[in-house]
mmCIF file of the N, C-alpha and C atoms, coordinates in Angstrom:
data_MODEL
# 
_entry.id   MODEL 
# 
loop_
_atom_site.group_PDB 
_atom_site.id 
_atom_site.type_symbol 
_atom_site.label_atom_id 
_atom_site.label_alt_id 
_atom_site.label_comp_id 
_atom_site.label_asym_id 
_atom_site.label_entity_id 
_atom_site.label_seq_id 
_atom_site.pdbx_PDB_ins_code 
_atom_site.Cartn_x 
_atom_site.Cartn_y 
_atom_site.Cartn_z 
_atom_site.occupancy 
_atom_site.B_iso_or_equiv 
_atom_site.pdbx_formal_charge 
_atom_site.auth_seq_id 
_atom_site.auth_comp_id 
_atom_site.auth_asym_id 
_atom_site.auth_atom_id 
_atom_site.pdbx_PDB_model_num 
ATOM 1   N N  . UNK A 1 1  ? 2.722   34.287 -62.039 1.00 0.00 ? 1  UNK A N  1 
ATOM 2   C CA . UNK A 1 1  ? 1.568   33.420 -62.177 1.00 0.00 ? 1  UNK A CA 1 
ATOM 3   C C  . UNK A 1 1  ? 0.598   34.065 -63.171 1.00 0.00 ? 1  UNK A C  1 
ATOM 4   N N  . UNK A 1 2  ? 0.112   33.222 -64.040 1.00 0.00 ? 2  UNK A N  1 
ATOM 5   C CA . UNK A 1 2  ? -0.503  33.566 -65.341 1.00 0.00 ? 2  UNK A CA 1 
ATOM 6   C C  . UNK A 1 2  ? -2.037  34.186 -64.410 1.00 0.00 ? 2  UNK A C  1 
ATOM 7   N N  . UNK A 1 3  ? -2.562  35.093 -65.145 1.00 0.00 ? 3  UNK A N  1 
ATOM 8   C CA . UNK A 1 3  ? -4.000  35.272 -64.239 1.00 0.00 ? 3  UNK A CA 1 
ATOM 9   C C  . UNK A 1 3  ? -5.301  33.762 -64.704 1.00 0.00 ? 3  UNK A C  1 
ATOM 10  N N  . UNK A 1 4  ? -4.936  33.214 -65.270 1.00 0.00 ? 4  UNK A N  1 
ATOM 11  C CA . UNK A 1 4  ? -5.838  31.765 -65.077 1.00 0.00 ? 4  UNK A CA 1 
ATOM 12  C C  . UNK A 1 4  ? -5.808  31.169 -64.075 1.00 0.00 ? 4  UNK A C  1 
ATOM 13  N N  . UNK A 1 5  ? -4.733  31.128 -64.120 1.00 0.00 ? 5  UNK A N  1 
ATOM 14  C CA . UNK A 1 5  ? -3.829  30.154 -62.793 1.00 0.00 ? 5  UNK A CA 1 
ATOM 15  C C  . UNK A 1 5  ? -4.595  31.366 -61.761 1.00 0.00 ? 5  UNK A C  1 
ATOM 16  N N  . UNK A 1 6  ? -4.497  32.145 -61.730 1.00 0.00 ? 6  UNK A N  1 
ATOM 17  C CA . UNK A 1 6  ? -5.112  33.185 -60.786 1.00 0.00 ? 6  UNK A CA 1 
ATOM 18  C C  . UNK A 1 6  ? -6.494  32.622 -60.520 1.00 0.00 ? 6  UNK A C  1 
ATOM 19  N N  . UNK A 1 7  ? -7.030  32.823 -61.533 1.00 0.00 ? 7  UNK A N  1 
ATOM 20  C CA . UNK A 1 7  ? -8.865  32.803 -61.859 1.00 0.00 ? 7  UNK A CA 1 
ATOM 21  C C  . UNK A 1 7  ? -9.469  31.181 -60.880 1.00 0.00 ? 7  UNK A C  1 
ATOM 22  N N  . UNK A 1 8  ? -7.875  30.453 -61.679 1.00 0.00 ? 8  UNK A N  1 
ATOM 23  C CA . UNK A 1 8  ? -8.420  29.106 -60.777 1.00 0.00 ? 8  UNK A CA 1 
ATOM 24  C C  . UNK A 1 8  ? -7.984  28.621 -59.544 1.00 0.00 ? 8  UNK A C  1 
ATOM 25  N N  . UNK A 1 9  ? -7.183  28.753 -58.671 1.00 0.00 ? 9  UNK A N  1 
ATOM 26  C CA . UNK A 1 9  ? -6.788  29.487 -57.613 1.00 0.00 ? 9  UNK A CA 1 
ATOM 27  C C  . UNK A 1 9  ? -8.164  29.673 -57.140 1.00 0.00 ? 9  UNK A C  1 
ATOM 28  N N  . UNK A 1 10 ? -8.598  30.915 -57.310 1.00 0.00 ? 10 UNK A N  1 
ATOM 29  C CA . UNK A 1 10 ? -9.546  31.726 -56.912 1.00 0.00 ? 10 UNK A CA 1 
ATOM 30  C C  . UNK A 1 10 ? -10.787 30.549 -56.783 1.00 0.00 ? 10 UNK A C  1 
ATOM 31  N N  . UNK A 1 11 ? -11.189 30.248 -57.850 1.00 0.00 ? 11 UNK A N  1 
ATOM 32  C CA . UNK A 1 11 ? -11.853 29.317 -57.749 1.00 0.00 ? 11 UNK A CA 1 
ATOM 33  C C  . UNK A 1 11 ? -12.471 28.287 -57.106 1.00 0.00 ? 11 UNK A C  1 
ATOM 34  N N  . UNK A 1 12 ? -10.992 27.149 -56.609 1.00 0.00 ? 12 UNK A N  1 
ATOM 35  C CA . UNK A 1 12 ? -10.919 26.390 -56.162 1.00 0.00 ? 12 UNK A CA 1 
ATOM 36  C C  . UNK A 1 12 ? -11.149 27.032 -54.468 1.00 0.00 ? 12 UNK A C  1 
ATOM 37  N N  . UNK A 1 13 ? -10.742 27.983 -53.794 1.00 0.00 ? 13 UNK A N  1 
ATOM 38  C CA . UNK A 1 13 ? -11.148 28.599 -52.858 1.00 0.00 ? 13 UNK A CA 1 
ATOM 39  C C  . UNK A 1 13 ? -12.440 28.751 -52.751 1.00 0.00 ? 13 UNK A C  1 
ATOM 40  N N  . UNK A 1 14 ? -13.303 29.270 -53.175 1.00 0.00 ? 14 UNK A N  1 
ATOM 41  C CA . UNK A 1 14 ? -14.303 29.968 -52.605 1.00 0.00 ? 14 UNK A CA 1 
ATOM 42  C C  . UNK A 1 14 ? -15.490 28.536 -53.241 1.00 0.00 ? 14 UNK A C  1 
ATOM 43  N N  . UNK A 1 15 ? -14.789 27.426 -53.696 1.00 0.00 ? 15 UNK A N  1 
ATOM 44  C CA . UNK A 1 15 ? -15.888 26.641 -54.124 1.00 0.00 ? 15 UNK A CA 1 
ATOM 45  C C  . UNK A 1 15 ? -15.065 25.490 -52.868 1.00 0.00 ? 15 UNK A C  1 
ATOM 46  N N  . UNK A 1 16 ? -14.294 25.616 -52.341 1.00 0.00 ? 16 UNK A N  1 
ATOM 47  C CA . UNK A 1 16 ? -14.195 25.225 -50.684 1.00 0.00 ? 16 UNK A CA 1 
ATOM 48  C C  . UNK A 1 16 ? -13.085 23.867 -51.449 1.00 0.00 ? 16 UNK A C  1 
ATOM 49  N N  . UNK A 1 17 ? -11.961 24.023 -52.218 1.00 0.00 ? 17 UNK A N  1 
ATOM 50  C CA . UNK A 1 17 ? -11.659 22.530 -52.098 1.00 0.00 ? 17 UNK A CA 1 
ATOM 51  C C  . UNK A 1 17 ? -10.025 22.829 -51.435 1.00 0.00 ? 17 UNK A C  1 
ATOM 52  N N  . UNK A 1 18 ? -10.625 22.687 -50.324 1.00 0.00 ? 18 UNK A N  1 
ATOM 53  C CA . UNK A 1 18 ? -9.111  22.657 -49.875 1.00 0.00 ? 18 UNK A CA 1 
ATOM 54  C C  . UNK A 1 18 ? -8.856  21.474 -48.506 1.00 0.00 ? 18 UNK A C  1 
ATOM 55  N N  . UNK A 1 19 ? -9.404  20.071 -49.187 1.00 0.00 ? 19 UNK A N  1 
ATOM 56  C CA . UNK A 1 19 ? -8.971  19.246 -48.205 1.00 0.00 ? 19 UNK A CA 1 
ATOM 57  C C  . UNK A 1 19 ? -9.163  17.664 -49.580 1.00 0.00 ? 19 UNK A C  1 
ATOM 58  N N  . UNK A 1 20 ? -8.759  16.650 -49.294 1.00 0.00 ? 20 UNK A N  1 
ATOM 59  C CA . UNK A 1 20 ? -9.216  15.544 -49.884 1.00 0.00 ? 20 UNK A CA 1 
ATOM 60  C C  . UNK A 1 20 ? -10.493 15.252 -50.373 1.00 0.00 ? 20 UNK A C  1 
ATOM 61  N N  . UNK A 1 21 ? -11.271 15.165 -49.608 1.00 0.00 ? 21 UNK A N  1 
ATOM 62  C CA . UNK A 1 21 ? -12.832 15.422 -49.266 1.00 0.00 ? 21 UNK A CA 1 
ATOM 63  C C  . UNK A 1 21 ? -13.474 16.357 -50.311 1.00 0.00 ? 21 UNK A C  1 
ATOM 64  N N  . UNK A 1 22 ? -12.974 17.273 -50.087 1.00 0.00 ? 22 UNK A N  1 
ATOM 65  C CA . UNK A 1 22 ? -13.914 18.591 -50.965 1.00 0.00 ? 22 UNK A CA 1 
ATOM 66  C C  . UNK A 1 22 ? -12.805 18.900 -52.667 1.00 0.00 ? 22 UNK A C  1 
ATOM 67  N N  . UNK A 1 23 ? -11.916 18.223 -52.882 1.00 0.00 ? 23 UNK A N  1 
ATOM 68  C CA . UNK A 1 23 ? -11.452 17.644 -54.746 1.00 0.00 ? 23 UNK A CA 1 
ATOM 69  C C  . UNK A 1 23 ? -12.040 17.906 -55.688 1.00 0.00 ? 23 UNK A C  1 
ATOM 70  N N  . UNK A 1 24 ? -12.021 19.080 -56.399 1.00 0.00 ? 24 UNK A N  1 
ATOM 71  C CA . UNK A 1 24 ? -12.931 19.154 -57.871 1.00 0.00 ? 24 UNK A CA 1 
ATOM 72  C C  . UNK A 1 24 ? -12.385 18.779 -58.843 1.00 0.00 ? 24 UNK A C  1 
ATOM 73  N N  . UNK A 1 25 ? -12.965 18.096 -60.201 1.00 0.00 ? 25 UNK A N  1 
ATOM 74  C CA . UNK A 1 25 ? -12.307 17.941 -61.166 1.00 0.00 ? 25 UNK A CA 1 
ATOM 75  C C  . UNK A 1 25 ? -12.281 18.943 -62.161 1.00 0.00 ? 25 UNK A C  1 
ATOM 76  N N  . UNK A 1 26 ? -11.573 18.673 -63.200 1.00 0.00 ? 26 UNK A N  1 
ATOM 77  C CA . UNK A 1 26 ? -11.486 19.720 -64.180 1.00 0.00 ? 26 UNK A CA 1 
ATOM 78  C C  . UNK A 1 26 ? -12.247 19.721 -65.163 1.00 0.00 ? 26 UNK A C  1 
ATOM 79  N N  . UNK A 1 27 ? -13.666 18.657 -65.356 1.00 0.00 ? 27 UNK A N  1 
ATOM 80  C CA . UNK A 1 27 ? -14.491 19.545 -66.052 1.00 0.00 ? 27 UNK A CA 1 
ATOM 81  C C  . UNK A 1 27 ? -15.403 20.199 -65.200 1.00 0.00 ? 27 UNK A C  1 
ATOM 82  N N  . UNK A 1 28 ? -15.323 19.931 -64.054 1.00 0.00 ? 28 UNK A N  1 
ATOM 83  C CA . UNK A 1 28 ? -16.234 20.420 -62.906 1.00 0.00 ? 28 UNK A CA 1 
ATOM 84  C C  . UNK A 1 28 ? -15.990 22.096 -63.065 1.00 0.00 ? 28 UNK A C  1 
ATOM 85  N N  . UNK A 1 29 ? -14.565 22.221 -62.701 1.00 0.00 ? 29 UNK A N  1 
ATOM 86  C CA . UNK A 1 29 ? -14.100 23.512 -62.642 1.00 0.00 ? 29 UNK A CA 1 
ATOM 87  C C  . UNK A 1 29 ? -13.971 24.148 -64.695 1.00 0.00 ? 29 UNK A C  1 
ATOM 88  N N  . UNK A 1 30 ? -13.885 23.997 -65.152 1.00 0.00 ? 30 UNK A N  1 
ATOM 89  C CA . UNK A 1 30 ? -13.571 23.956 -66.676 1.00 0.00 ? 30 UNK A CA 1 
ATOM 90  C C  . UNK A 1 30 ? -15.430 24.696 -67.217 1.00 0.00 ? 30 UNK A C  1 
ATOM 91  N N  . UNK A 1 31 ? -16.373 23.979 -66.914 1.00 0.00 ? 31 UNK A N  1 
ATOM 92  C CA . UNK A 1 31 ? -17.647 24.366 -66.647 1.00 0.00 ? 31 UNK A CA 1 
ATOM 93  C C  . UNK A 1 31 ? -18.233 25.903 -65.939 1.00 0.00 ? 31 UNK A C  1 
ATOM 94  N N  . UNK A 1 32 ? -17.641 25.846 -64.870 1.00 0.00 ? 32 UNK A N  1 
ATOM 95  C CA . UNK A 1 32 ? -17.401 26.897 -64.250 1.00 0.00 ? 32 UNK A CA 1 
ATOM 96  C C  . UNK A 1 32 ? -16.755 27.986 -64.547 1.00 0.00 ? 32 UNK A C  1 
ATOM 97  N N  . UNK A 1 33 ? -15.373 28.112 -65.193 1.00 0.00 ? 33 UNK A N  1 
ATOM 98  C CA . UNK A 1 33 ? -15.032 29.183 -66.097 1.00 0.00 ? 33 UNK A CA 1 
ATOM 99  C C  . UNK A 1 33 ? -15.129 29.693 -67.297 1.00 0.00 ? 33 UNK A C  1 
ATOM 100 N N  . UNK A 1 34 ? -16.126 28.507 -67.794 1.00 0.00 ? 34 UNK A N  1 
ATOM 101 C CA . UNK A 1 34 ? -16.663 28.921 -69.266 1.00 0.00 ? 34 UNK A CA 1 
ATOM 102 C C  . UNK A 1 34 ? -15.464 28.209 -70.177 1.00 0.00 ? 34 UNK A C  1 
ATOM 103 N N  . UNK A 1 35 ? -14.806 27.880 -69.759 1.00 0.00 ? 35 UNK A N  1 
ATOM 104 C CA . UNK A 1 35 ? -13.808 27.075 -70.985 1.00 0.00 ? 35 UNK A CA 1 
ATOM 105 C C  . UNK A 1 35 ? -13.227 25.697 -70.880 1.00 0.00 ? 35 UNK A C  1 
ATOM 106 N N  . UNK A 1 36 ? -12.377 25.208 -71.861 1.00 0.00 ? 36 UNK A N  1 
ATOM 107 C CA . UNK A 1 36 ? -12.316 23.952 -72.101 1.00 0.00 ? 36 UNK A CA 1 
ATOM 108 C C  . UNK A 1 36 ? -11.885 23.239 -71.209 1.00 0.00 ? 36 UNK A C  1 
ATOM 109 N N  . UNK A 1 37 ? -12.046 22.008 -70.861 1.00 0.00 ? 37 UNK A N  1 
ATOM 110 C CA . UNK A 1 37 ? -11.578 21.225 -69.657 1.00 0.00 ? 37 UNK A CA 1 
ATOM 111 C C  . UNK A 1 37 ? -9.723  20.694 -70.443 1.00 0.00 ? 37 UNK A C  1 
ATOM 112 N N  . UNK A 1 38 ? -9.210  20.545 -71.237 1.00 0.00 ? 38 UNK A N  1 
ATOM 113 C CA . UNK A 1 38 ? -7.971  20.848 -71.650 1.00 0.00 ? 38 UNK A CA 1 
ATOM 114 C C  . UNK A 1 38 ? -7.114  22.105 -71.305 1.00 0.00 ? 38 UNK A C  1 
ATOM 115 N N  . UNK A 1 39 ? -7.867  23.412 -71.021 1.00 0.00 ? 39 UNK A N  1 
ATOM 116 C CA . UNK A 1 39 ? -7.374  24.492 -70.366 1.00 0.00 ? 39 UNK A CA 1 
ATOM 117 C C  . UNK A 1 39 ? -7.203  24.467 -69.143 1.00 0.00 ? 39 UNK A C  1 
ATOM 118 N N  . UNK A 1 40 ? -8.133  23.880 -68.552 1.00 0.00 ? 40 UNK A N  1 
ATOM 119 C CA . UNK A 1 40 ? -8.070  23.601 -66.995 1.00 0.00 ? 40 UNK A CA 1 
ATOM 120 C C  . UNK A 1 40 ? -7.236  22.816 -66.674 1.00 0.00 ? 40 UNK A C  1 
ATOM 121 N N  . UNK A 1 41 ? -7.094  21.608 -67.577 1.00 0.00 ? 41 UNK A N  1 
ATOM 122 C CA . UNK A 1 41 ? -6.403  20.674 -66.788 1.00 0.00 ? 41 UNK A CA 1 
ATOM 123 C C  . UNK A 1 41 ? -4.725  21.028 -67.153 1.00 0.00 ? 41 UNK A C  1 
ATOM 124 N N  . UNK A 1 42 ? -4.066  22.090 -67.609 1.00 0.00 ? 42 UNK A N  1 
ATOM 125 C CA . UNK A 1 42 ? -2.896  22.766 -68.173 1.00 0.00 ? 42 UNK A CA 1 
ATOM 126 C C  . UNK A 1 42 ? -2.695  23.677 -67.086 1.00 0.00 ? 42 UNK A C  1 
ATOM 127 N N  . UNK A 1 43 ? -3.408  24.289 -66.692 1.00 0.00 ? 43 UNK A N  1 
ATOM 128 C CA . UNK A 1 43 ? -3.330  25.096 -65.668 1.00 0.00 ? 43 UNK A CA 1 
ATOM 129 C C  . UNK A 1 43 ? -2.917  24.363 -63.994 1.00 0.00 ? 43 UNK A C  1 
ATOM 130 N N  . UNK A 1 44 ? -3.883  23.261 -64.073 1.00 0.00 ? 44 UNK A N  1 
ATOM 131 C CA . UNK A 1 44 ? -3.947  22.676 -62.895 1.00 0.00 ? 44 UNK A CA 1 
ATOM 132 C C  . UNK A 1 44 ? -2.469  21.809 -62.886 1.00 0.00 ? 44 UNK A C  1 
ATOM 133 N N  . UNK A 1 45 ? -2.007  21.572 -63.444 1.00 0.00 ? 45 UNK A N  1 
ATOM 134 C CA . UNK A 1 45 ? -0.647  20.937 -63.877 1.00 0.00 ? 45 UNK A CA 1 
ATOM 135 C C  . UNK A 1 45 ? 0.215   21.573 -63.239 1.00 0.00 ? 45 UNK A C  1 
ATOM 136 N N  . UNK A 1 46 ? 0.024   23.146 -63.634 1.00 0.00 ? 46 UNK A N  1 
ATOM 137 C CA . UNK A 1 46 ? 1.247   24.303 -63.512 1.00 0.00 ? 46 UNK A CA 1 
ATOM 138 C C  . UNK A 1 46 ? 0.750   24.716 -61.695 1.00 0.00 ? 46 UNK A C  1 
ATOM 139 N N  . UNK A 1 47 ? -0.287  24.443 -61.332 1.00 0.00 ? 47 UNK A N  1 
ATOM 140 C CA . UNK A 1 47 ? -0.687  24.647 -60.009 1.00 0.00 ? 47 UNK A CA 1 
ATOM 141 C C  . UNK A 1 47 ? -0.303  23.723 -59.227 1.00 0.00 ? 47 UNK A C  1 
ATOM 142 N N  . UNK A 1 48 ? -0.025  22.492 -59.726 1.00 0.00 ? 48 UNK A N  1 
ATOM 143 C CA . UNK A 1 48 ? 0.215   21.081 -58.651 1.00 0.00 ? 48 UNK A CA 1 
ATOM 144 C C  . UNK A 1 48 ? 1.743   21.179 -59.156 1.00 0.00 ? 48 UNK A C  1 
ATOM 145 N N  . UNK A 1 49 ? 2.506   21.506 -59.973 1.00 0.00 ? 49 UNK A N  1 
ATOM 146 C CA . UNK A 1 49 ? 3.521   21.724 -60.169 1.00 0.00 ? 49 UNK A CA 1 
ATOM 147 C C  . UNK A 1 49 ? 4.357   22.882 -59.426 1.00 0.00 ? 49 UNK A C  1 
ATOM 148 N N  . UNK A 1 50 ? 4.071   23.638 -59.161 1.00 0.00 ? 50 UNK A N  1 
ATOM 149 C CA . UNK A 1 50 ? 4.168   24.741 -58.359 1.00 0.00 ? 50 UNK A CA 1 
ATOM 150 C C  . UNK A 1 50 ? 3.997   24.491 -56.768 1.00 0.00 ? 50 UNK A C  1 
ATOM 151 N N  . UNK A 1 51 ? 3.413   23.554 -56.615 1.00 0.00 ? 51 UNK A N  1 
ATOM 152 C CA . UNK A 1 51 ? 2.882   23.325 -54.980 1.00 0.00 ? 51 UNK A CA 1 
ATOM 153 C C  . UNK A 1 51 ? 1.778   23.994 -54.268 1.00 0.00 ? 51 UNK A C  1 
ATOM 154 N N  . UNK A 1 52 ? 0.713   24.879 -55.379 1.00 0.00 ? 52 UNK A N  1 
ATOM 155 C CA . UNK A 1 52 ? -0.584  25.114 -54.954 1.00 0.00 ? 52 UNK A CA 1 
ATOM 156 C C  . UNK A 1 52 ? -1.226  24.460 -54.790 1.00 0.00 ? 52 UNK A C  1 
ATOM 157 N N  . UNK A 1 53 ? -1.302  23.211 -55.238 1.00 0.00 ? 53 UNK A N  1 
ATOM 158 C CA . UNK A 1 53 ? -2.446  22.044 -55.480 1.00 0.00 ? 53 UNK A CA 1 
ATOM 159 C C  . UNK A 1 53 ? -1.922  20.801 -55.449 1.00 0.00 ? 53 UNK A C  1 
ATOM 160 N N  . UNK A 1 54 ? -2.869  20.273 -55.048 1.00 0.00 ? 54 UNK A N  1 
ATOM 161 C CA . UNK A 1 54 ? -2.624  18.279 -54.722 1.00 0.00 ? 54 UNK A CA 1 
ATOM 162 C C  . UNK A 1 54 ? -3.377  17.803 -56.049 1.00 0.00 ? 54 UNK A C  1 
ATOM 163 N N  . UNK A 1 55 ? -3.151  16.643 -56.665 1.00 0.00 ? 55 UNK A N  1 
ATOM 164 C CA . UNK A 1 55 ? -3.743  16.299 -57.365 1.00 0.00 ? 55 UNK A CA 1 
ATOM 165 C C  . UNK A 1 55 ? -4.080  14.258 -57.012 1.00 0.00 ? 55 UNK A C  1 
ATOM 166 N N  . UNK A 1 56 ? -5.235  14.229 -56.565 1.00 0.00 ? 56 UNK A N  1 
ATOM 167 C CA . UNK A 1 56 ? -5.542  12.839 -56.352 1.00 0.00 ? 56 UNK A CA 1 
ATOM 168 C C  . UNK A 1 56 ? -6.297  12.043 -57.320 1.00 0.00 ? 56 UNK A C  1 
ATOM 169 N N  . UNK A 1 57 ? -6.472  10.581 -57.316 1.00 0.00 ? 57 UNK A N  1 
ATOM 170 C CA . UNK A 1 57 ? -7.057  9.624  -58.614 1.00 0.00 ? 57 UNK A CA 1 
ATOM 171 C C  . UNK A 1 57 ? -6.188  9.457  -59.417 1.00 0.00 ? 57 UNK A C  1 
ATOM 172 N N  . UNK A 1 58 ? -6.712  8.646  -59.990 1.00 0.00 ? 58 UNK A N  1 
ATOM 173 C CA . UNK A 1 58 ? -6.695  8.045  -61.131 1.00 0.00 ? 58 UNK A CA 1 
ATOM 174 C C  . UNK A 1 58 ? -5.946  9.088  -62.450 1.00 0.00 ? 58 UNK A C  1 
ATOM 175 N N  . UNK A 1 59 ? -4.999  9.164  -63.480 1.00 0.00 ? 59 UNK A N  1 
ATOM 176 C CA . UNK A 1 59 ? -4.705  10.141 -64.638 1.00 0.00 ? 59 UNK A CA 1 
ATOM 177 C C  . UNK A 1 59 ? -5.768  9.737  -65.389 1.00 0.00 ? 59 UNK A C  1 
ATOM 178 N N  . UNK A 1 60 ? -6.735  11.203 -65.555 1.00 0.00 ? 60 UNK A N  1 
ATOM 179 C CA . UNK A 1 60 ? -7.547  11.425 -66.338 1.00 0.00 ? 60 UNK A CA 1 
ATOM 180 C C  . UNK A 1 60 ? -9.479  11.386 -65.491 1.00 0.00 ? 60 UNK A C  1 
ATOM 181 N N  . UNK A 1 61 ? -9.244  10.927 -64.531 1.00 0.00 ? 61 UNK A N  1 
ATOM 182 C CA . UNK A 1 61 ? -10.028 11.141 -63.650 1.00 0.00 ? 61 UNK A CA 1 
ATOM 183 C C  . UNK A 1 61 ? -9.488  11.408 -62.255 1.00 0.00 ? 61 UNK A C  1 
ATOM 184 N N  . UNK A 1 62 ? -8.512  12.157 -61.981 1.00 0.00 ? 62 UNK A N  1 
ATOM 185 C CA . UNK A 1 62 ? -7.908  12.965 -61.144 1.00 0.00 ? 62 UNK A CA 1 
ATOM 186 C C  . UNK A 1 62 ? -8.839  13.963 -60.399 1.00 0.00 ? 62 UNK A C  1 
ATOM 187 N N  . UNK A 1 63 ? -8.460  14.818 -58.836 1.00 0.00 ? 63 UNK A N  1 
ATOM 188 C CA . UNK A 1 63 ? -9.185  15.615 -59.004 1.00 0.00 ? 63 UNK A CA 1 
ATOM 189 C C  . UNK A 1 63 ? -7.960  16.517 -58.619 1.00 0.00 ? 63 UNK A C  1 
ATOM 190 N N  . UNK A 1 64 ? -8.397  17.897 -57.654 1.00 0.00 ? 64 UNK A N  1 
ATOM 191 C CA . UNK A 1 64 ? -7.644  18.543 -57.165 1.00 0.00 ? 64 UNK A CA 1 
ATOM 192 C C  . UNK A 1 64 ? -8.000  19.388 -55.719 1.00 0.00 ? 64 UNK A C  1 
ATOM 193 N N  . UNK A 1 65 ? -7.093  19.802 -54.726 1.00 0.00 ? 65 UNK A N  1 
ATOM 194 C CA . UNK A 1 65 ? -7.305  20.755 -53.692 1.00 0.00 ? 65 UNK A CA 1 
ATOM 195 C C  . UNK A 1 65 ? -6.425  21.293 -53.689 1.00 0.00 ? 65 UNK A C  1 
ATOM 196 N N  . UNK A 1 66 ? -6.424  22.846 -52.866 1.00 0.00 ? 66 UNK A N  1 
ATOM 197 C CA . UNK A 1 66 ? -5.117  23.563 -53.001 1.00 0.00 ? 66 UNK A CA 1 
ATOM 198 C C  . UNK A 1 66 ? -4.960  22.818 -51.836 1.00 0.00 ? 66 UNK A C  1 
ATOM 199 N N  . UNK A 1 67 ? -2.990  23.145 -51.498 1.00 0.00 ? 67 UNK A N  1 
ATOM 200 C CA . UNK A 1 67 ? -2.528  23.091 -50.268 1.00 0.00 ? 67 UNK A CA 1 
ATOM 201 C C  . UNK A 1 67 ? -2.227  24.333 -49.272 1.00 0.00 ? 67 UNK A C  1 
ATOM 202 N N  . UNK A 1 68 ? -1.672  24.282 -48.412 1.00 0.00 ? 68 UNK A N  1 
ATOM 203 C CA . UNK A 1 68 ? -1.747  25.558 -47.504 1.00 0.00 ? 68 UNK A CA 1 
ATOM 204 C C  . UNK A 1 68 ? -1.445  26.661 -48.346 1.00 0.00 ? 68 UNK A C  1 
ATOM 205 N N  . UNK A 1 69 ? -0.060  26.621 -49.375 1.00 0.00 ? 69 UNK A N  1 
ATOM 206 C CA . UNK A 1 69 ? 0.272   27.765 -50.311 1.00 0.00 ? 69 UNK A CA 1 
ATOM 207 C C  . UNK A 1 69 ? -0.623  27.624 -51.619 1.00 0.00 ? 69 UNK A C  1 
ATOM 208 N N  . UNK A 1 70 ? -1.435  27.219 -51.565 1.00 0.00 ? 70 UNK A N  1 
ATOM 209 C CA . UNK A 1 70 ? -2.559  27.309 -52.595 1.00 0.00 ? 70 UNK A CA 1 
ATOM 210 C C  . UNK A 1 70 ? -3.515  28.483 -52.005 1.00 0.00 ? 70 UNK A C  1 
ATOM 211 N N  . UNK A 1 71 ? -3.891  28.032 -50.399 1.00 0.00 ? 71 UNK A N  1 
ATOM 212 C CA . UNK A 1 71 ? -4.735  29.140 -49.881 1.00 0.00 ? 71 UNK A CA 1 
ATOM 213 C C  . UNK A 1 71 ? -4.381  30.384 -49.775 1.00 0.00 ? 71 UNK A C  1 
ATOM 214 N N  . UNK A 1 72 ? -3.495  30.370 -49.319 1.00 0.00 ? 72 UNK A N  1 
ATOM 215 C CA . UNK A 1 72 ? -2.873  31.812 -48.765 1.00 0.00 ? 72 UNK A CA 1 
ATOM 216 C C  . UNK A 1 72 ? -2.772  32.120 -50.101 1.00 0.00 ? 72 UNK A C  1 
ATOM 217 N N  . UNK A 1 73 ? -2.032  32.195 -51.515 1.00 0.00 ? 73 UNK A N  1 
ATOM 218 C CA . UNK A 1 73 ? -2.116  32.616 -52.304 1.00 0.00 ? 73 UNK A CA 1 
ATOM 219 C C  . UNK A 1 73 ? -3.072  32.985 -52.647 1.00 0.00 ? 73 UNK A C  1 
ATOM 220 N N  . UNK A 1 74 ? -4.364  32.362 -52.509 1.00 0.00 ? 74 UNK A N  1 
ATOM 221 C CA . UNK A 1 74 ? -5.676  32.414 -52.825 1.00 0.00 ? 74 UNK A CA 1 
ATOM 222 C C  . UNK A 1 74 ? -6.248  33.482 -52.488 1.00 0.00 ? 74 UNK A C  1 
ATOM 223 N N  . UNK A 1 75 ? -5.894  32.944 -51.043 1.00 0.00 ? 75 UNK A N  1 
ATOM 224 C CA . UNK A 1 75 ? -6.564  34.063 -50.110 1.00 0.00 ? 75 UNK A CA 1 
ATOM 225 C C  . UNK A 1 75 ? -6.194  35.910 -50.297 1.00 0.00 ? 75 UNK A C  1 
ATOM 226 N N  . UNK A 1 76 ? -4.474  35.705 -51.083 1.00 0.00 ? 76 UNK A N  1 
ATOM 227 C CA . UNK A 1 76 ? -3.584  36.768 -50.818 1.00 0.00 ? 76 UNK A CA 1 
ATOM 228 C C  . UNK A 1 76 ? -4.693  38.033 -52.234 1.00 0.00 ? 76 UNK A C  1 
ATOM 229 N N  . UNK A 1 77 ? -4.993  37.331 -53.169 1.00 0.00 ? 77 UNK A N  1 
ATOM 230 C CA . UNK A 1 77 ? -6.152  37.667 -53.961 1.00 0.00 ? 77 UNK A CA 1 
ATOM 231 C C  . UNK A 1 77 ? -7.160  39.033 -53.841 1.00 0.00 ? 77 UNK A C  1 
ATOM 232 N N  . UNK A 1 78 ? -7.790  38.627 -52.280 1.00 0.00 ? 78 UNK A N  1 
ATOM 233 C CA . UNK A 1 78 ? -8.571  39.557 -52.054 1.00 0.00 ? 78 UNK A CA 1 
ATOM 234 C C  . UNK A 1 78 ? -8.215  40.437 -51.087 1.00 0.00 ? 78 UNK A C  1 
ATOM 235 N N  . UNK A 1 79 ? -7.170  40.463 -51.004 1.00 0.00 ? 79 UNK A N  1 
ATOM 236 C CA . UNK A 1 79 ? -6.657  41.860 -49.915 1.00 0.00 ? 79 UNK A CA 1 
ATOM 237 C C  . UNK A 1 79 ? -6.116  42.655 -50.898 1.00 0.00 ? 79 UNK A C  1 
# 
């Protein structure tokens, strides 16, 4: 796993989206790491592709949450 994919991971944790409800988008998050919302949303691809992340909406107004192996990965981070 690339450390972006790390960074956002990380991210998406501690900014709490890990249910339907709590879904950030990618300029939301893209804002937040200081870079382009095209980077984010490449990453988030390879994260919902992978099975870290759900991706709900609309293409192009999508958002995202991790799933259980989104957290624990997440979580696996700070130990």
């Amino acid at each position: 796993m690339s450390e972006s994919s790390k960074r956002l991971l990380s991210l998406l944790m501690v900014l709490g989206a890990q249910s339907p409800e709590k879904a950030l988008g990618s300029e939301e998050l893209a804002a937040k790491l200081g870079v382009g919302t095209s980077e984010v949303e490449d990453e988030l691809k390879r994260l919902v592709d992978g099975g870290y992340a759900v991706s709900i909406g609309k293409s192009g107004a999508s958002k995202v949450y991790l799933t259980g192996t989104g957290v624990i990965t997440a979580s696996s981070t700070y130990s």
